[in-house]
N, C-alpha and C positions, 0 to 999 in steps of 0.2 A: 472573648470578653472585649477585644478591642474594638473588635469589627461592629459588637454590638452599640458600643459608645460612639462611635464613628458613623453607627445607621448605615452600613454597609453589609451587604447578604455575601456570602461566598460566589454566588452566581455571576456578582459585578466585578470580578476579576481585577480586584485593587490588591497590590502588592503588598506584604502587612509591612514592610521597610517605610511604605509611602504613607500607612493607616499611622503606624510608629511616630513619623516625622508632625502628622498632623498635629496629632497628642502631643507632638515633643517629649517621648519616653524614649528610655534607652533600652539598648538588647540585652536579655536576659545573662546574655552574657558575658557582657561588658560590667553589668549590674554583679554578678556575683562573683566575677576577677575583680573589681575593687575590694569588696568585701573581706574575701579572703586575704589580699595584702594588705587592708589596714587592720586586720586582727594579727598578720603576719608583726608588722610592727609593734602592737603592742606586745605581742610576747617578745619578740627580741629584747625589748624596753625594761624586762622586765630582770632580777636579779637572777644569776647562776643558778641561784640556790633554788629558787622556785621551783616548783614541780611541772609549773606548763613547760619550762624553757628544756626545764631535762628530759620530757619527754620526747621533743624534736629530735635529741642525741637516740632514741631509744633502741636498743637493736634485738627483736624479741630471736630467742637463738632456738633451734629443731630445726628439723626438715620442710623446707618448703613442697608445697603439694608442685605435682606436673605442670606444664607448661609456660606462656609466658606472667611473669609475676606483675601483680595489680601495681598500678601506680599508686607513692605513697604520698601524702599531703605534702612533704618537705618537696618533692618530686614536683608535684603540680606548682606550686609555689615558685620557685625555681623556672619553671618554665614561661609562667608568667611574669616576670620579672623579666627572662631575658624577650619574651615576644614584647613587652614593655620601654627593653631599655634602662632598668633602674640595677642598682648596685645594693649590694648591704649597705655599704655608709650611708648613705644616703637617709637610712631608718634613723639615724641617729638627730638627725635637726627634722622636729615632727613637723612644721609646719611646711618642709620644703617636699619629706613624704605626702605628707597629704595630698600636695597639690598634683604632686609628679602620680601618685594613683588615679587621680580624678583626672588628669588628662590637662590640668592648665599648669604647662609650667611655666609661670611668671616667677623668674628669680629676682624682684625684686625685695622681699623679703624673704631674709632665711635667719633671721632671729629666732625660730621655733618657736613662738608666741602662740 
């Protein structure tokens, strides 16, 4: 799709990083680790009692099948944060979260506004 907006055939050996830049789009995967840690924050945000927040704690008990076990959301979560650099507290003042997921951290406001 990009290649096509860009008027570019595969044969012209443009980089999609470089098609990417033209368009000024981000990678799909930068795009869906923000995602997931600003829904990350809203659950934490959200009361004990809630059912999303308990289910993070959830621990389904049986036998797991063989080999190595699936990574779990709390897991992926976690790893983005540390390939990130952000902390739990940090969830707590929203506006200083947001900024620090989207990649600008300008701490000059952290009033959570």
């Amino acid at each position: 799709m990009v290649r096509q907006m860009c008027g570019v055939k595969l044969s012209d050996k443009v980089a999609c990083e470089e098609l990417r830049d033209r368009l000024e789009l981000e990678d799909v995967v930068t795009v869906l680790q923000c995602n997931i840690l600003r829904w990350y924050g809203h659950v934490l945000n959200k009361d004990d009692s809630e059912w999303v927040k308990k289910c993070m704690d959830f621990v389904v008990e049986g036998v797991r099948p063989r080999g190595r076990p699936k990574r779990t959301w709390k897991e992926l979560v976690e790893g983005d944060m540390k390939s990130l650099k952000l902390r739990k507290e940090d969830v707590l003042v929203h506006g200083k979260w947001r900024r620090l997921i989207r990649g600008t951290e300008e701490d000059s406001d952290d009033s959570g506004g």
